[in-house]
C-alpha positions in Angstrom: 73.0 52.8 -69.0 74.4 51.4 -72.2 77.7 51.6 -73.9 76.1 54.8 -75.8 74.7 56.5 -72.8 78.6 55.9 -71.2 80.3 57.8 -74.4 77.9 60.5 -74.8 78.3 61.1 -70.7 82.3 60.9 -70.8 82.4 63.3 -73.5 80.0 65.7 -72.4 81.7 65.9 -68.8 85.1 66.0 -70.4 83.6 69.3 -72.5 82.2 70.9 -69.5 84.8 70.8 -67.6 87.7 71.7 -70.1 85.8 74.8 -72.6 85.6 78.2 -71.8 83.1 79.5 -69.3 80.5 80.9 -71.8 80.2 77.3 -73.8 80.1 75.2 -70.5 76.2 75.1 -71.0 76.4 73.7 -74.7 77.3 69.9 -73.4 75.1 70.0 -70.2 72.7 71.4 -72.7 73.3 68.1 -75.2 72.8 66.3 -72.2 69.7 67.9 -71.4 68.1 67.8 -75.0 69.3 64.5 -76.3 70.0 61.6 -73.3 66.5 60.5 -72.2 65.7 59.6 -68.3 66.7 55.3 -69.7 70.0 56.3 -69.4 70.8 56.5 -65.4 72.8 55.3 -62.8 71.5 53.3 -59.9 73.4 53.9 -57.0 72.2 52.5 -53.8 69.2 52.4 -54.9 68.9 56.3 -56.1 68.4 56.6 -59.9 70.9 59.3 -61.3 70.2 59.9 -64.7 73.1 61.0 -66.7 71.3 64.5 -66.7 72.1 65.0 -63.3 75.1 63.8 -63.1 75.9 66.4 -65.9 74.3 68.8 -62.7 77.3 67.2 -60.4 80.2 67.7 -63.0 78.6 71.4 -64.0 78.9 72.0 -59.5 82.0 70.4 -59.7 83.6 72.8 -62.5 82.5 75.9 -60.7 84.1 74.8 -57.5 87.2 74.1 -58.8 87.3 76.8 -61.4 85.7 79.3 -58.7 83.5 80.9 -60.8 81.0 83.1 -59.2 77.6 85.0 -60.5 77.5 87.9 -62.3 75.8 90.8 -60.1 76.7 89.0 -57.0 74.3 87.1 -54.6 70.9 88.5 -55.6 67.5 88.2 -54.2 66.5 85.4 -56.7 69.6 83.3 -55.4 68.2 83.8 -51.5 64.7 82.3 -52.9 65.9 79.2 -54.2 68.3 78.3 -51.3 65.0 79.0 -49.2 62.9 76.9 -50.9 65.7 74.2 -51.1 65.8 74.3 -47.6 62.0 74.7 -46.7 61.3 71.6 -49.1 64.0 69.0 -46.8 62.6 70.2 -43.9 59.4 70.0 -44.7 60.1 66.6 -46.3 60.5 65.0 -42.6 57.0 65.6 -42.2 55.8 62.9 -44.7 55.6 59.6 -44.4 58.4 57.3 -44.3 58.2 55.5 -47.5 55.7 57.8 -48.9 55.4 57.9 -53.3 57.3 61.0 -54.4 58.3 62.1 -51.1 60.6 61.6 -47.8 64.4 63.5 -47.7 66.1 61.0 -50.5 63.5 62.0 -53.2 63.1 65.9 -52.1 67.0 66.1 -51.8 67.4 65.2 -55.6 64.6 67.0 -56.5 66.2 70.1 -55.1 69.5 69.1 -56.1 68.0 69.0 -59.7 66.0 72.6 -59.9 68.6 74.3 -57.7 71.5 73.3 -60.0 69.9 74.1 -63.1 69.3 77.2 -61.9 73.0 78.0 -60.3 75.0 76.6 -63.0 73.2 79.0 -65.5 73.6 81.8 -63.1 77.6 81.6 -63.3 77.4 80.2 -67.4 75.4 82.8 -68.6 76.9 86.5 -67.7 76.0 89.1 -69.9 73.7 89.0 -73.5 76.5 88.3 -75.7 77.0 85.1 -73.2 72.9 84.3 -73.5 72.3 85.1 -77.1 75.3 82.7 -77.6 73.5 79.9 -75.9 70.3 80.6 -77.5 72.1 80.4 -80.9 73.3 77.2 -80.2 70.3 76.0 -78.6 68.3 76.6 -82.0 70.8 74.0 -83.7 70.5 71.5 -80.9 66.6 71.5 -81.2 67.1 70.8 -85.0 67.5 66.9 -84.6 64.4 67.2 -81.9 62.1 68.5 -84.6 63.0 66.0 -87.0 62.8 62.9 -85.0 59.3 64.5 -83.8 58.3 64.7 -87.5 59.5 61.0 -88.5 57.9 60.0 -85.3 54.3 61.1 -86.8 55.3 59.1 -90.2 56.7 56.1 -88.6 54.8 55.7 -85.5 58.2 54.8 -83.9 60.0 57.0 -81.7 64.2 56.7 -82.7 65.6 58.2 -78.5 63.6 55.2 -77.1 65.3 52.9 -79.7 68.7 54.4 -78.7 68.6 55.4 -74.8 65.3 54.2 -74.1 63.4 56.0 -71.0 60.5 57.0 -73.7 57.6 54.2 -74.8 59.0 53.4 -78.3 55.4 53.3 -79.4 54.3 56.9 -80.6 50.5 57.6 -78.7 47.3 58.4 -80.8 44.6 60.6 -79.4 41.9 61.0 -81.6 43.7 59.9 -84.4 46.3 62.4 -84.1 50.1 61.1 -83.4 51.4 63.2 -80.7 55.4 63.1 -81.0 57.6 63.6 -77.5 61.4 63.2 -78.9 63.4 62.5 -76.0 60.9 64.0 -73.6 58.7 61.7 -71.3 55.4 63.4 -72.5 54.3 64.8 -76.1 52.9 68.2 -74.0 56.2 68.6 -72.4 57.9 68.4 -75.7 55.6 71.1 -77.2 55.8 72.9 -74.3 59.7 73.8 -74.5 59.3 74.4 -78.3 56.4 76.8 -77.5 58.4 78.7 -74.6 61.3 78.9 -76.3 59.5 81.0 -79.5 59.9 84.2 -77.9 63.7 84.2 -77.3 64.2 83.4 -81.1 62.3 86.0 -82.1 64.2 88.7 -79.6 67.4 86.9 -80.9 66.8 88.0 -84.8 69.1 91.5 -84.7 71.7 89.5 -83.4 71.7 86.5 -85.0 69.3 86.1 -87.7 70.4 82.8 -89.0 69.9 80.8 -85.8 66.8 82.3 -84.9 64.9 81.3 -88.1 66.6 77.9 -87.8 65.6 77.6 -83.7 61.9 79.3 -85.0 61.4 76.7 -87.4 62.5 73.7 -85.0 60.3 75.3 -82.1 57.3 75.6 -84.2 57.4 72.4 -85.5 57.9 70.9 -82.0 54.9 72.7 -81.2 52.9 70.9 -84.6 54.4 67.6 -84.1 53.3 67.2 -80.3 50.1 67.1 -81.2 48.8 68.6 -77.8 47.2 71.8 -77.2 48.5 72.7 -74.1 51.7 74.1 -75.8 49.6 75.9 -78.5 48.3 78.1 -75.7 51.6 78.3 -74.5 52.6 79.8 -77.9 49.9 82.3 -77.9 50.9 83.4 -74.4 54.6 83.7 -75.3 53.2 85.7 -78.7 51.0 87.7 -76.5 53.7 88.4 -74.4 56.0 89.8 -77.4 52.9 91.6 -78.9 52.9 93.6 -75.6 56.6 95.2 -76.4 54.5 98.0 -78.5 52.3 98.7 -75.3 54.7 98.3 -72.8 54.2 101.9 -71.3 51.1 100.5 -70.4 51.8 97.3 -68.3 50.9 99.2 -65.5 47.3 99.1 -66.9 47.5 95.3 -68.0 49.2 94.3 -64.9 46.1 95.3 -63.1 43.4 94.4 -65.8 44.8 90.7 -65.1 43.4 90.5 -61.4 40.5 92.2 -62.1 39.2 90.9 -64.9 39.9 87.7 -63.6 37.9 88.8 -60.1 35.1 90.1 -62.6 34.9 86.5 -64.6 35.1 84.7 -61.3 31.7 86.9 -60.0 29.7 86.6 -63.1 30.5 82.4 -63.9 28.2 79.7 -63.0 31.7 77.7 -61.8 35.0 79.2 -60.2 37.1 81.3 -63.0 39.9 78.6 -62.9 37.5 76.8 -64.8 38.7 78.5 -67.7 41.3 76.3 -68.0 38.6 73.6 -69.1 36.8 75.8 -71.5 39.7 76.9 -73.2 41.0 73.4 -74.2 40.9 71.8 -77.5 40.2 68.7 -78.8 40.7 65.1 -76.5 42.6 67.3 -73.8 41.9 66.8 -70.2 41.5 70.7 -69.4 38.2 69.7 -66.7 40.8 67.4 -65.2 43.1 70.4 -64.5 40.2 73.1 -63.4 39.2 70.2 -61.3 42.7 69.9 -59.7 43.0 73.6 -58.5 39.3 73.1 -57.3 40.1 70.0 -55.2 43.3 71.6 -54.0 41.6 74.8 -52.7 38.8 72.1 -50.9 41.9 70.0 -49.2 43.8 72.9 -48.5 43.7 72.2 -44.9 45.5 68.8 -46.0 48.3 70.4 -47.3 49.3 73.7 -46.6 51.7 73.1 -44.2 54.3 70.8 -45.2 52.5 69.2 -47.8 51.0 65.6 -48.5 51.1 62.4 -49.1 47.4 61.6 -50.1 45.9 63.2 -53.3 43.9 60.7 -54.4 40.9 61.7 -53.0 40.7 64.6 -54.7 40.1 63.4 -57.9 38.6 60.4 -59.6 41.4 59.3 -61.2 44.5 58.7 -59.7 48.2 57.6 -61.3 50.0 54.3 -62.2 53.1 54.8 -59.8 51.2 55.7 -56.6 47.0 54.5 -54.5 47.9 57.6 -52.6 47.9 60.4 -55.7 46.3 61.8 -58.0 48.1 63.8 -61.5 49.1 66.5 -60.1 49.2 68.7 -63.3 50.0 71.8 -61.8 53.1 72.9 -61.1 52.9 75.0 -58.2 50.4 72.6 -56.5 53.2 69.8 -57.1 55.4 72.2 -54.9 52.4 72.1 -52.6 52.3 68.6 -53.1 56.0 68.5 -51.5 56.3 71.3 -49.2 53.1 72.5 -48.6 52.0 76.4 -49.4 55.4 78.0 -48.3 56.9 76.1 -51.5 54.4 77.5 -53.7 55.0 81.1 -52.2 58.3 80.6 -52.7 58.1 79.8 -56.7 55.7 82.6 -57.3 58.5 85.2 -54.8 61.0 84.0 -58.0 58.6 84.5 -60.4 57.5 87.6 -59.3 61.1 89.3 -58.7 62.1 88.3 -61.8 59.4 90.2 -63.5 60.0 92.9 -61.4 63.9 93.3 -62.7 62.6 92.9 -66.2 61.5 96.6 -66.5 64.5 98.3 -65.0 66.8 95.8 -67.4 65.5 97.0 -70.1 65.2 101.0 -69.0 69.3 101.3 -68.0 70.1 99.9 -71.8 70.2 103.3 -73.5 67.6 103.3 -76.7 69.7 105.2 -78.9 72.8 102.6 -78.4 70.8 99.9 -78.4 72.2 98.4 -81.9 71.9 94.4 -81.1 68.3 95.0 -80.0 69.2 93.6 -76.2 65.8 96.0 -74.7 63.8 93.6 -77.2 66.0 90.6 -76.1 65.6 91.3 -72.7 61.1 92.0 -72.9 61.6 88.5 -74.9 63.2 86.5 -72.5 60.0 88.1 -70.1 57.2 86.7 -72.7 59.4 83.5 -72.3 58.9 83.3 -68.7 55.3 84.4 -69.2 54.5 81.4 -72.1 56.2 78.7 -68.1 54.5 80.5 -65.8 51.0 80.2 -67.8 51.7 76.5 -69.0 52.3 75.8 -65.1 49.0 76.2 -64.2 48.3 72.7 -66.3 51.5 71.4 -66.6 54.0 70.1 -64.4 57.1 70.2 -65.3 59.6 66.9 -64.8 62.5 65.0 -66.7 64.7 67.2 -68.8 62.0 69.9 -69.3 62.6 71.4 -66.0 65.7 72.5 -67.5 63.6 74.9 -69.6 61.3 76.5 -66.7 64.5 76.9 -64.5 66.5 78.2 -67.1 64.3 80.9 -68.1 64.3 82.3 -64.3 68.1 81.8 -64.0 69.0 83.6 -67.5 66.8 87.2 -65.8 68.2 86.7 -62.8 71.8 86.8 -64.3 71.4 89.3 -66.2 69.2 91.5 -64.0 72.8 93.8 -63.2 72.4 95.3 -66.0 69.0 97.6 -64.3 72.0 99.1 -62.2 72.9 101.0 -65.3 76.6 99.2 -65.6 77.8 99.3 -69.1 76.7 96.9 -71.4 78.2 93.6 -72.0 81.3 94.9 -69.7 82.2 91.7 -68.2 84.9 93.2 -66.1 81.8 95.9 -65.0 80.2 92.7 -63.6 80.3 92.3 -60.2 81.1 89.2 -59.2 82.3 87.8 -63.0 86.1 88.7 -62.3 86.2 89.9 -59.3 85.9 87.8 -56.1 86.0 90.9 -54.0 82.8 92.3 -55.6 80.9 89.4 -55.8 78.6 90.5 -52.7 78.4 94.1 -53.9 75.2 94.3 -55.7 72.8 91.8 -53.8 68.9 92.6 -53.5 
């Protein structure tokens, strides 16, 4: 870690452990978005970038501050501890010395989602908390889209000049540069822009400033990547907010989903997750990931109880850092991967219940007092969540971007008190936000 890396990371822990509780995400936030994976510490041999020891300090501040969640210890909450736990056990299974695997690796891996996922459980309480955060987010991505956009003039790429972590070299795919910022891959990079479209647009009643600034900086992520995973992503997301005007009929789309899918999957020549392959554009490797799922569903023996360590005959490619593996570009197969089909269960559960809550969020905000247009906010931050959980199919998330995926599922769950009817943006009506007593009042 250089003498920059050392500032930025005594500053930003400084910040979160000294400003109020509802801008304690903005510096692990700058940490996030700006440091790249280059700057770490090597301790014993374990790599800690300064993002997750951001995590630590962010743990740190809650212990000693003893701030709890708001709503109390929900069902979401008893998911990610399971699959925290389900992932080290299972990680005994594997084979000592095993790529991307084994108890060290699994308990930073779980350190990192579970973490993200807490500390914006007790940062984010209510909306005027998250439509804070998402104001500032839509500053922070500001320099992002800008560097992205020299990076397609200059060919260079400025964070690996600075922090390193990223090749400094910008890569060409049929003659198109595809931009990454401080991310590890230009698709990731898009990928958060893309997601993140959604939430500016549910942010515009309350703050219409920021959300043109954050939709501009999103979609030219999106552009600059070059990549078009995350332009799918953005249609999801879109379709996802289109839906708001039929949202008395999810019932009906719910449904349609499976069975139109079942339909497909009867009439093609191949399996429907084939799709995936027909619906990429340009140089991108979508047979590779209708390939993966296919291989995965063929080996599923291999790996369904506590994972594996050998992927590489499922494909006929496999990966710089590893004989054993293939890409695994799929997010819940990397769970798989790591902790075999309970993992992947697991990740859908939270997926799932968070979905669930959305509905009866948005029902107990009265319409007719509705003036900062949270019910919109709160259908957005679903379409969000709906742009990650489509994009995992072919992506897996790592580096900062899990930040993103994890933050989206954390920000629902936080909020999901308000389907108990509890007046809105009451913080004292928050179980669990002032009042240790309560905190274990409202669980699911």
């Amino acid at each position: 870690m250089n003498i920059l890396g050392v500032i930025f990371f005594a500053l930003s822990a400084i910040a979160l452990m000294s400003v109020p509780r509802r801008w304690a995400v903005i510096p692990l936030l700058m940490g996030v978005i700006y440091i790249t994976h280059g700057q770490a510490v090597n301790l014993g041999g374990i790599k800690l970038p300064v993002f997750r020891m951001l995590l630590g300090v962010g743990l740190i501040r809650i212990i000693v501050k003893g701030e709890g969640f708001a709503g109390g210890f929900n069902l979401i909450d008893k998911l990610m501890l399971l699959l925290g736990g389900w992932l080290f056990f299972a990680s005994f299974f594997h084979e000592p010395g095993a790529a991307a695997a084994g108890p060290t690796f699994i308990v930073g891996k779980v350190a990192e989602i579970s973490l993200c996922y807490f500390l914006v459980r007790s940062f984010c309480q209510d909306m005027d908390d998250f439509a804070s955060i998402m104001g500032v987010i839509a500053i922070l991505l500001v320099p992002i889209a800008l560097e992205m956009i020299q990076e397609k003039f200059t060919e260079i790429n400025l964070f690996s000049k600075t922090f390193g972590g990223v090749k400094e070299a910008v890569v060409v795919r049929e003659g198109e540069l595809r931009a990454r910022g401080p991310f590890r891959h230009a698709i990731l990079a898009g990928t958060v822009g893309a997601a993140l479209v959604p939430i500016m647009l549910g942010l515009w009643r309350r703050k219409p400033g920021a959300a043109k600034i954050g939709l501009i900086a999103c979609l030219t992520m999106v552009a600059s990547c070059a990549s078009s995973g995350p332009i799918l992503s953005l249609i999801f997301g879109l379709m996802g907010v289109f839906l708001w005007k039929f949202r008395h009929l999810m019932n009906l789309v719910r449904w349609s989903i499976p069975v139109g899918l079942l339909v497909l999957h009867m009439v093609m020549e191949k399996p429907v997750w084939f799709l995936i392959g027909r619906l990429s554009m340009g140089g991108s490797t979508g047979w590779h990931r209708s390939k993966l799922i296919d291989s995965a569903i063929r080996y599923f023996g291999d790996w369904w109880a506590f994972g594996t360590d050998h992927t590489r005959s499922w494909m006929p490619t496999g990966v710089t850092f590893s004989e054993e593996h293939t890409d695994i570009t799929n997010y819940y197969l990397a769970f798989g991967v790591m902790g075999g089909f309970l993992a992947v269960l697991l990740l859908i559960g939270m997926v799932w219940v968070a979905f669930k809550w959305t509905g009866p969020m948005i029902d107990a905000i009265p319409e007719e007092t509705d003036e900062n247009g949270d019910r919109f906010m709160i259908w957005c931050m679903g379409s969000s969540l709906f742009s990650h959980v489509a994009t995992s199919i072919s992506v897996a998330y790592y580096d900062q971007s899990v930040f993103f995926f994890w933050f989206s599922i954390a920000t629902l769950s936080s909020l999901s008190w308000i389907r108990f009817g509890l007046p809105e943006n009451s913080l004292a009506a928050v179980p669990g936000a002032d009042n240790p007593a309560s905190k274990m009042q409202y669980s699911s």
